[in-house]
MOPAC internal coordinates of N, CA, C and O (Angstrom, degrees):
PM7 1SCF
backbone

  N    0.0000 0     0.00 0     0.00 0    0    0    0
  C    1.4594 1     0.00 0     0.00 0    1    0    0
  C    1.5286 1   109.71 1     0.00 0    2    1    0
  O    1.2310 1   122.74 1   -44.57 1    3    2    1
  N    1.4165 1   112.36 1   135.43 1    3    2    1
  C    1.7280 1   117.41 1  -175.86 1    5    3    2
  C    1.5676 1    96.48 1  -113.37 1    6    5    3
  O    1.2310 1   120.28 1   -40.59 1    7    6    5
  N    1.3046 1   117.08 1   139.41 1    7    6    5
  C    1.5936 1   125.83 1  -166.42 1    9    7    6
  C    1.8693 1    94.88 1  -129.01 1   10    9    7
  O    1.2310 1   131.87 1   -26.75 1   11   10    9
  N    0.8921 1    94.69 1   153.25 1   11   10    9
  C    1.4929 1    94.51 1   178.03 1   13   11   10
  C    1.5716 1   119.36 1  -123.19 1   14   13   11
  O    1.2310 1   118.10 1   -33.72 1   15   14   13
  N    0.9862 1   121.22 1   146.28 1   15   14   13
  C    2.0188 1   121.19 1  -152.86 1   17   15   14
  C    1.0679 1    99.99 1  -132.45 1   18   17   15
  O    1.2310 1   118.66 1   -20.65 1   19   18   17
  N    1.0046 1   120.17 1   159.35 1   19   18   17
  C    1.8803 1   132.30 1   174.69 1   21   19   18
  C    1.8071 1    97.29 1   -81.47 1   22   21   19
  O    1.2310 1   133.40 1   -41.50 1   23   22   21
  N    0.9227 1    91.71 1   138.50 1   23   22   21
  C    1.7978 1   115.25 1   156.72 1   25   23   22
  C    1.4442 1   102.35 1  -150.41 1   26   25   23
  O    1.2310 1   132.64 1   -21.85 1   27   26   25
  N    1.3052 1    93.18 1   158.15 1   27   26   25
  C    1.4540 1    95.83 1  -170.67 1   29   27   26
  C    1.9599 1    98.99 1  -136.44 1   30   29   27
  O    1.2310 1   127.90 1   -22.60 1   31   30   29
  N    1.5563 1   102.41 1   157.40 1   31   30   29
  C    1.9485 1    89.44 1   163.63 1   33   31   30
  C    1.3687 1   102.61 1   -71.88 1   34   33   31
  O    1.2310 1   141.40 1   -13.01 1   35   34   33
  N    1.0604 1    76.07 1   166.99 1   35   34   33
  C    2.0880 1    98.83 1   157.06 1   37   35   34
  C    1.1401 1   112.10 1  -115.19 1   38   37   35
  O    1.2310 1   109.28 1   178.43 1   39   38   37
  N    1.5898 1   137.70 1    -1.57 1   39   38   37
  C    1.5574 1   122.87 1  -172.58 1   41   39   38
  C    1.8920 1    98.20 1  -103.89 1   42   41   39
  O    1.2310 1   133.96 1   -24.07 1   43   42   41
  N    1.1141 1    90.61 1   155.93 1   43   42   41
  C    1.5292 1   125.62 1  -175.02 1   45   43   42
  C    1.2521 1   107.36 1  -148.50 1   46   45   43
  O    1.2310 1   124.84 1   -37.62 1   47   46   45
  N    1.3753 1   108.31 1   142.38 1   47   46   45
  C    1.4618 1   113.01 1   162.67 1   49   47   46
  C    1.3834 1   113.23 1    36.87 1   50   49   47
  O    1.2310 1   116.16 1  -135.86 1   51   50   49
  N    1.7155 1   124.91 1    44.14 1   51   50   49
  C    1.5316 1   110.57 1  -174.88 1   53   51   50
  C    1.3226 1   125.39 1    84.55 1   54   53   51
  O    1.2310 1   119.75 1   160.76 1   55   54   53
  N    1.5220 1   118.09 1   -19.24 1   55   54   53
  C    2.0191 1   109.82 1  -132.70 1   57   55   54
  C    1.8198 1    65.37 1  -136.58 1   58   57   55
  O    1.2310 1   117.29 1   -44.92 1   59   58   57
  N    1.4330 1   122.76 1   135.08 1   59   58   57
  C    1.3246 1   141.17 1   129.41 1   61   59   58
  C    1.0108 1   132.24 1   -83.98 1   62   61   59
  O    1.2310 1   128.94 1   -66.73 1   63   62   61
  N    2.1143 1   100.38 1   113.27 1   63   62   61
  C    1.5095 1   113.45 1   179.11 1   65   63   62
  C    1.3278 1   108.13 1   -79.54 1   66   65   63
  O    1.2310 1   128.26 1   -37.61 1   67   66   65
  N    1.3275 1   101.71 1   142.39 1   67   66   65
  C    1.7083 1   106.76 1   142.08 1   69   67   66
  C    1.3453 1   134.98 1   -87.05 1   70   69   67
  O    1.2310 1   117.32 1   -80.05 1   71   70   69
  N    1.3808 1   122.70 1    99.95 1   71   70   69
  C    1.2064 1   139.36 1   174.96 1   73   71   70
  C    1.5973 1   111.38 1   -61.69 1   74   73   71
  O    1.2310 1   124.43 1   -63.86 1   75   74   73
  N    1.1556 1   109.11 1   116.14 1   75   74   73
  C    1.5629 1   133.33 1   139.14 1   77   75   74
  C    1.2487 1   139.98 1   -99.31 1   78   77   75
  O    1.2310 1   118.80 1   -19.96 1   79   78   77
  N    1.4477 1   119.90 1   160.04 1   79   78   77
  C    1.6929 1   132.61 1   168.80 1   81   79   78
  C    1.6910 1    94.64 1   -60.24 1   82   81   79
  O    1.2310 1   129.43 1   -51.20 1   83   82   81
  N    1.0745 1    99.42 1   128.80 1   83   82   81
  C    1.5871 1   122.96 1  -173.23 1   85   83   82
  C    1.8525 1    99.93 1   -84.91 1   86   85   83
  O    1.2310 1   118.40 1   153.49 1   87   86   85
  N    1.1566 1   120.65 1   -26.51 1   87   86   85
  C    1.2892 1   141.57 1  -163.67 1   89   87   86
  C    1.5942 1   119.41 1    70.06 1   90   89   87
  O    1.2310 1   120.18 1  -163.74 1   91   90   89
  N    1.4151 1   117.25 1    16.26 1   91   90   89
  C    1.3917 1   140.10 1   168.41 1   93   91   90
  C    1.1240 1   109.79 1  -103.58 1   94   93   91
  O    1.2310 1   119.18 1   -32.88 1   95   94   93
  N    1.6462 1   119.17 1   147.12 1   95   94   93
  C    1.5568 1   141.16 1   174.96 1   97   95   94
  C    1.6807 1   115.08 1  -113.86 1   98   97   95
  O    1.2310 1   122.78 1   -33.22 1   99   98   97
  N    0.6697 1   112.27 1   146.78 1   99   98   97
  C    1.5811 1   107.33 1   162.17 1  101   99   98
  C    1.3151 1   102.48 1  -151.61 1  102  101   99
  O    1.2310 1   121.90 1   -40.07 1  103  102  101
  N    1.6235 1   113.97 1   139.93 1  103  102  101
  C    1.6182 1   123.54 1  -176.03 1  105  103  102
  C    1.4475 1    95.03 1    31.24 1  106  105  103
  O    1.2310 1   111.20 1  -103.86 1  107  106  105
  N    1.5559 1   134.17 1    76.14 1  107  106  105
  C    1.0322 1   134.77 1   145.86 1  109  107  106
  C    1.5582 1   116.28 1    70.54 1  110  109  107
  O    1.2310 1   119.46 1  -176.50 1  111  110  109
  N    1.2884 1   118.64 1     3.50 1  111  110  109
  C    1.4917 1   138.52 1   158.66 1  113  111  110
  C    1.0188 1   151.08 1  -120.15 1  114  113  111
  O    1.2310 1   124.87 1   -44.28 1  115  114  113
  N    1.3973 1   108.25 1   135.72 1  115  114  113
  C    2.0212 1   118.65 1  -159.25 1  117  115  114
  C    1.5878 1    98.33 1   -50.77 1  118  117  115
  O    1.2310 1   122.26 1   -43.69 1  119  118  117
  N    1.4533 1   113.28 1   136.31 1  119  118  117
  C    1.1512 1   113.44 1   139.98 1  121  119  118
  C    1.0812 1   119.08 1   -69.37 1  122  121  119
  O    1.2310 1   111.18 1   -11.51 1  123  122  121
  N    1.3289 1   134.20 1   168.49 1  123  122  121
  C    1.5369 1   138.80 1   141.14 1  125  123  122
  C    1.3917 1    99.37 1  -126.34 1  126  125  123
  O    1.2310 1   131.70 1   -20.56 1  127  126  125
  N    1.6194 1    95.02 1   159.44 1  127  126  125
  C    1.5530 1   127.35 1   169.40 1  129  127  126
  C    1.2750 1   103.15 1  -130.24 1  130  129  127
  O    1.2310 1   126.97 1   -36.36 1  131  130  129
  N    1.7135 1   104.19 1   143.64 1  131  130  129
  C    2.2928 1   102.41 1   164.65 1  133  131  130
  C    1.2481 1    90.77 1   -88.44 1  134  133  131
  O    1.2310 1   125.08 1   -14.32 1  135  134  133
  N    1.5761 1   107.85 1   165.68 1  135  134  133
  C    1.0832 1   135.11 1  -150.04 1  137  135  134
  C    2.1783 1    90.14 1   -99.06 1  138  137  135
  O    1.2310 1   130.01 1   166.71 1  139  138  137
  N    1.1672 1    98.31 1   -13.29 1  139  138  137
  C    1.7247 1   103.62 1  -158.79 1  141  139  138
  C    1.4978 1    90.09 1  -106.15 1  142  141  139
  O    1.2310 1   100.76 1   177.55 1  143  142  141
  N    1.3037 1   152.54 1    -2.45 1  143  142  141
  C    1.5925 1   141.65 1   154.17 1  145  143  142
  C    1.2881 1   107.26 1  -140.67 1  146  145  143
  O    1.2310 1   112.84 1  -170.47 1  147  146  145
  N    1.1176 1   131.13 1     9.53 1  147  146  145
  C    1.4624 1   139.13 1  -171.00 1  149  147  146
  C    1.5174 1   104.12 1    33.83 1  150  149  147
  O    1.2310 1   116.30 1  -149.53 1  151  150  149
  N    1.6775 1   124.64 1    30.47 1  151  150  149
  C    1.5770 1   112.19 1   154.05 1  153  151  150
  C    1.8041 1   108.57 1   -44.87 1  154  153  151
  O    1.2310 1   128.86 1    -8.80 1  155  154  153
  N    1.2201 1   100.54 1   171.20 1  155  154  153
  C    1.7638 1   119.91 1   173.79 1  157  155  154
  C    1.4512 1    90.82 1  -123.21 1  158  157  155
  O    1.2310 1   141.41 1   -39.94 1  159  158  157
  N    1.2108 1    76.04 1   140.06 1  159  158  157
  C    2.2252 1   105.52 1   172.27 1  161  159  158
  C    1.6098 1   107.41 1  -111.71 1  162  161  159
  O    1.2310 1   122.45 1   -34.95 1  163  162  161
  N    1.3982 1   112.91 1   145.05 1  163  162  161
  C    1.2294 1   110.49 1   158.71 1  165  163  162
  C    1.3912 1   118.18 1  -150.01 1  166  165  163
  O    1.2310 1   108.15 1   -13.32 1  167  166  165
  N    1.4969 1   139.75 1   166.68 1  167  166  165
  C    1.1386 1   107.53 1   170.39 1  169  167  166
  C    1.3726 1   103.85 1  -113.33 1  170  169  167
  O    1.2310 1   122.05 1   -61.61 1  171  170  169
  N    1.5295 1   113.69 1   118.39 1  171  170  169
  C    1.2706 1   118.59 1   162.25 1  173  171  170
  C    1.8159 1   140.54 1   -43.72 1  174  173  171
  O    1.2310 1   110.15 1   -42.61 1  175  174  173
  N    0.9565 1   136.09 1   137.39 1  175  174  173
  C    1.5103 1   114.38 1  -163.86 1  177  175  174
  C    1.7896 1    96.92 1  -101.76 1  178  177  175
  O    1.2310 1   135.85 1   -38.88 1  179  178  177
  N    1.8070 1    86.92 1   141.12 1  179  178  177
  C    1.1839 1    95.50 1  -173.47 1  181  179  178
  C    1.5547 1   112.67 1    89.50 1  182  181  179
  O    1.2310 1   114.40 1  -159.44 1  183  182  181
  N    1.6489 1   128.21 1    20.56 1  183  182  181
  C    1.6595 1   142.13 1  -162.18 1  185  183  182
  C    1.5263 1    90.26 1  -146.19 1  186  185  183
  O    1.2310 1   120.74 1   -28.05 1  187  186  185
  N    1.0195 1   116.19 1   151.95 1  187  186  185
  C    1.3676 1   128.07 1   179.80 1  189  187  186
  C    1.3578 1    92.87 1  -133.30 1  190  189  187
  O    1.2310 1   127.35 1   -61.54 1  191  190  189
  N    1.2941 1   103.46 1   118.46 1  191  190  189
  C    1.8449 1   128.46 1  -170.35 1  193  191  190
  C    1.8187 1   118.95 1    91.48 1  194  193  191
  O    1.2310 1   126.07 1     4.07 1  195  194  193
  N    1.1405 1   105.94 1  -175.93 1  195  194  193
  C    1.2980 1   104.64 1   170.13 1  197  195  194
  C    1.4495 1   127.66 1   -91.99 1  198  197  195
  O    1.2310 1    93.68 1    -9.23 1  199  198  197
  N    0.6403 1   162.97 1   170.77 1  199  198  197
  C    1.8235 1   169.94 1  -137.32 1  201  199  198
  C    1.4113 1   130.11 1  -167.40 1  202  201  199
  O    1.2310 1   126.10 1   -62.33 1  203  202  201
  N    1.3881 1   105.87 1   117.67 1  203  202  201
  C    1.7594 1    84.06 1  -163.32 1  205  203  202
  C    1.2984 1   102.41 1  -106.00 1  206  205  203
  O    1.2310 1   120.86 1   -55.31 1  207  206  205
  N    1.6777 1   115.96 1   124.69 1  207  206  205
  C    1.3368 1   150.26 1  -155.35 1  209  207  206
  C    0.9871 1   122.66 1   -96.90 1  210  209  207
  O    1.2310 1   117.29 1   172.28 1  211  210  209
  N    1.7562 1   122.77 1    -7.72 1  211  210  209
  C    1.9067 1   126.91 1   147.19 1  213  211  210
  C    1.5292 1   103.48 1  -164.01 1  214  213  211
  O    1.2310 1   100.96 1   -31.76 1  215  214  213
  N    1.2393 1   152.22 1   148.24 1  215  214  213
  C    1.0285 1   156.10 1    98.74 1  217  215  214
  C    1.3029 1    91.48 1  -179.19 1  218  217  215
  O    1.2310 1   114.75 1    42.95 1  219  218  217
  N    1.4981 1   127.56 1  -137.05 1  219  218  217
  C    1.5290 1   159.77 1  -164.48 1  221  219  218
  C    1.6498 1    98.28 1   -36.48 1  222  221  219
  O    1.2310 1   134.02 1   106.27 1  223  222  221
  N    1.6382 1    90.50 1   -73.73 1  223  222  221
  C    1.6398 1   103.05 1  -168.90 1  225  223  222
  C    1.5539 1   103.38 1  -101.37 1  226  225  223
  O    1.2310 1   109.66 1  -127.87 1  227  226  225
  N    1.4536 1   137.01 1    52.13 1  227  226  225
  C    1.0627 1   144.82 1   137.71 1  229  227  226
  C    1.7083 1   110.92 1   -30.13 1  230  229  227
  O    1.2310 1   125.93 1   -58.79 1  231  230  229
  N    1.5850 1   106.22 1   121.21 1  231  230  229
  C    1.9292 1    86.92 1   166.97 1  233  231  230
  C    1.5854 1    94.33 1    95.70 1  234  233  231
  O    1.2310 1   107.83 1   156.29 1  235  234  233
  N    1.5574 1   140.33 1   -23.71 1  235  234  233
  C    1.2839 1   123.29 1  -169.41 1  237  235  234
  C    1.3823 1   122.36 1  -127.37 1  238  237  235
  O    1.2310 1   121.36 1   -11.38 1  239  238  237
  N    1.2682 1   115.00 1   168.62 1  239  238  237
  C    1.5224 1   108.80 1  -176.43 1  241  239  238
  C    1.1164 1   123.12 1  -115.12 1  242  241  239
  O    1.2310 1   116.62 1   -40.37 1  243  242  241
  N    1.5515 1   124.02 1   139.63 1  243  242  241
  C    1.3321 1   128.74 1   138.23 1  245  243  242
  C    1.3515 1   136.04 1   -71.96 1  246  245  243
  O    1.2310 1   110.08 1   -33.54 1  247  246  245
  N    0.9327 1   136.24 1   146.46 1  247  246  245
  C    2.1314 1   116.04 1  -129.37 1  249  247  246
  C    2.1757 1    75.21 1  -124.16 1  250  249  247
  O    1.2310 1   134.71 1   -37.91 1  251  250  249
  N    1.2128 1    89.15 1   142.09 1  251  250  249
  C    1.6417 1   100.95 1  -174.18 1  253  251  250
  C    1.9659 1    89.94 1   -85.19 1  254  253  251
  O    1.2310 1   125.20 1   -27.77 1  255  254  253
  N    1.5805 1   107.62 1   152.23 1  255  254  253
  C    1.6559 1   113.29 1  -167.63 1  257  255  254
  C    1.1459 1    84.88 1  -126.41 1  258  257  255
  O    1.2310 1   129.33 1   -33.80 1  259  258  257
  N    1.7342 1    99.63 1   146.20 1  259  258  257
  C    1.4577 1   133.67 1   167.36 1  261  259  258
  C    1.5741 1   107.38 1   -45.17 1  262  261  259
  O    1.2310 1   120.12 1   -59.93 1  263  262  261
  N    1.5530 1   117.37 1   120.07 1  263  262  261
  C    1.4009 1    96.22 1  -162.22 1  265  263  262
  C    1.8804 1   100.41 1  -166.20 1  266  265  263
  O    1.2310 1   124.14 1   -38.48 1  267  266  265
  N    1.6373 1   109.66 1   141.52 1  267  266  265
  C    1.9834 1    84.03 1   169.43 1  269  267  266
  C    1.4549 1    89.92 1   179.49 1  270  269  267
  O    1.2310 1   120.62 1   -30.68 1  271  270  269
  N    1.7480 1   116.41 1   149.32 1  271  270  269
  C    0.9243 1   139.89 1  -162.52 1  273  271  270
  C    1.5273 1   104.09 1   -74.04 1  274  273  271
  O    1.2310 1   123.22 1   -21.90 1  275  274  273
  N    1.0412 1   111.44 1   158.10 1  275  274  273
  C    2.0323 1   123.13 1   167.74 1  277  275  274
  C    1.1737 1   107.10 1  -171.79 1  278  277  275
  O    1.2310 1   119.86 1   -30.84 1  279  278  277
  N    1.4157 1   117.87 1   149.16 1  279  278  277
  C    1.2883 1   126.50 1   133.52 1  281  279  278
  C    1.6662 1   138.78 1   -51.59 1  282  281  279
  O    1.2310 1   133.16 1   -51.99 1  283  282  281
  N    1.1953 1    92.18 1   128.01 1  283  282  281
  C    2.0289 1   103.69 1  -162.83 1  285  283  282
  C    1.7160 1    79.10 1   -29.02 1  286  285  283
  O    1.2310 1   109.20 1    87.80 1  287  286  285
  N    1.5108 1   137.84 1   -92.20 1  287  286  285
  C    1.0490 1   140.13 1  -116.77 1  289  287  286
  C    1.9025 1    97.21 1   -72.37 1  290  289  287
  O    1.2310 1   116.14 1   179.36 1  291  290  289
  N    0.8473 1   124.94 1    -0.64 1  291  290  289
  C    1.4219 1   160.73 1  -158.97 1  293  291  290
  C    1.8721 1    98.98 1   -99.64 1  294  293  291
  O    1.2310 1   132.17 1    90.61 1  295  294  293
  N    1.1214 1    94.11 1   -89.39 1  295  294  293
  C    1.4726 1   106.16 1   175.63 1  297  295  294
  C    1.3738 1   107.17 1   -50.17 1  298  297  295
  O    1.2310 1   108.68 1   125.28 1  299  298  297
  N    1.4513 1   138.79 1   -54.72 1  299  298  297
  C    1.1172 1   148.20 1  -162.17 1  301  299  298
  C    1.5426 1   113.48 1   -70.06 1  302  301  299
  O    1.2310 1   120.00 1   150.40 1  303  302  301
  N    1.3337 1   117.61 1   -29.60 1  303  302  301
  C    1.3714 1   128.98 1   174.42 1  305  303  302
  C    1.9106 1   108.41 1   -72.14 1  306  305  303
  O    1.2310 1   126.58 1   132.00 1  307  306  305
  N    1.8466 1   104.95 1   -48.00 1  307  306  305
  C    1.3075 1    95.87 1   174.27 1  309  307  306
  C    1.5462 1   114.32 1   -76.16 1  310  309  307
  O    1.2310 1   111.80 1  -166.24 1  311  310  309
  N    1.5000 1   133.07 1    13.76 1  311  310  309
  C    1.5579 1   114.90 1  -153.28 1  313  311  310
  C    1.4035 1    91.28 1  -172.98 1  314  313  311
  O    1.2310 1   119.15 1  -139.80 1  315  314  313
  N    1.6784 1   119.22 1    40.20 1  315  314  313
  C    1.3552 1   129.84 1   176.70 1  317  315  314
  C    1.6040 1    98.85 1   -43.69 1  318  317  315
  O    1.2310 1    99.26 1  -161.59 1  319  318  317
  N    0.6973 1   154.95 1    18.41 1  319  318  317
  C    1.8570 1   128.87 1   170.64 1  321  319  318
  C    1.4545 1   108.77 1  -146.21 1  322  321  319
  O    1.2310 1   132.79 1  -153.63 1  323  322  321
  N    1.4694 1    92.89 1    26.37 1  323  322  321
  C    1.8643 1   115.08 1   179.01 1  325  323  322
  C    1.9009 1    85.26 1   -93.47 1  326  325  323
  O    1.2310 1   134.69 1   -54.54 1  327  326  325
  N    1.8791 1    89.18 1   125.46 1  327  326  325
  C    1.2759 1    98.91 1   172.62 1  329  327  326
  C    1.5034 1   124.47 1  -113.32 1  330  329  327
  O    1.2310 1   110.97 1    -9.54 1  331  330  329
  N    1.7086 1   134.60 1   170.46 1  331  330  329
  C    1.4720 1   112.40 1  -177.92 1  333  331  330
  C    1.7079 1    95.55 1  -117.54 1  334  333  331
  O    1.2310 1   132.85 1   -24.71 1  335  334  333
  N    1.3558 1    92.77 1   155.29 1  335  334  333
  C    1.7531 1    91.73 1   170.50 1  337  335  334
  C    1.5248 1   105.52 1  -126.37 1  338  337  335
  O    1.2310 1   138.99 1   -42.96 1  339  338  337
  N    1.5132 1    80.79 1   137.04 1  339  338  337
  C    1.6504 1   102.12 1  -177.33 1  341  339  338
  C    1.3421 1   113.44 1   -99.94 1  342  341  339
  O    1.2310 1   134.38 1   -38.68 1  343  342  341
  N    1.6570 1    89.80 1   141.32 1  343  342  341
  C    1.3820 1    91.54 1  -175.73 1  345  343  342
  C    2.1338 1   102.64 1   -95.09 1  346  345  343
  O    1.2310 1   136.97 1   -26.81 1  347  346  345
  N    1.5458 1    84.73 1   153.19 1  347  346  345
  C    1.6108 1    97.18 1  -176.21 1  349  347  346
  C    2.0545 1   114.31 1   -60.00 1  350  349  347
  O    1.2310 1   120.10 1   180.00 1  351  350  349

């Protein structure tokens, strides 16, 4: 079974945030803040992406990405010539 998960970008305006756990919940969900304006993200229900909910980027979005969980043998069946790199 393939499930599909939120990811989201991080770029705006050019500039890549780093998103963190804000250490706030709401209805059972992480905020985040970037580490580079300390806006808050959330994802609103019924919004496709995240939303930034006070500071800098108040009012804007981070656009939710094509994206979904599997098991290697899972993944590997849809994307046979998907390779892994090992580290030394």
């Amino acid at each position: 079974m393939v499930n599909l998960a939120a990811v989201y970008s991080r770029e705006i305006d050019g500039q890549i945030l780093t998103l963190s756990a804000s250490g706030w919940t709401y209805r059972y969900t992480f905020v985040l803040y970037d580490r580079e304006t300390e806006s808050l993200w959330y994802h609103l229900p019924g919004e496709n992406g995240l939303t930034g909910i006070s500071g800098f980027y108040a009012d804007r979005r981070l656009p939710e990405l094509e994206s979904l969980v599997a098991r290697w043998n899972q993944w590997k069946e849809l994307h046979a010539d998907t390779g892994v790199l090992k580290y030394p």
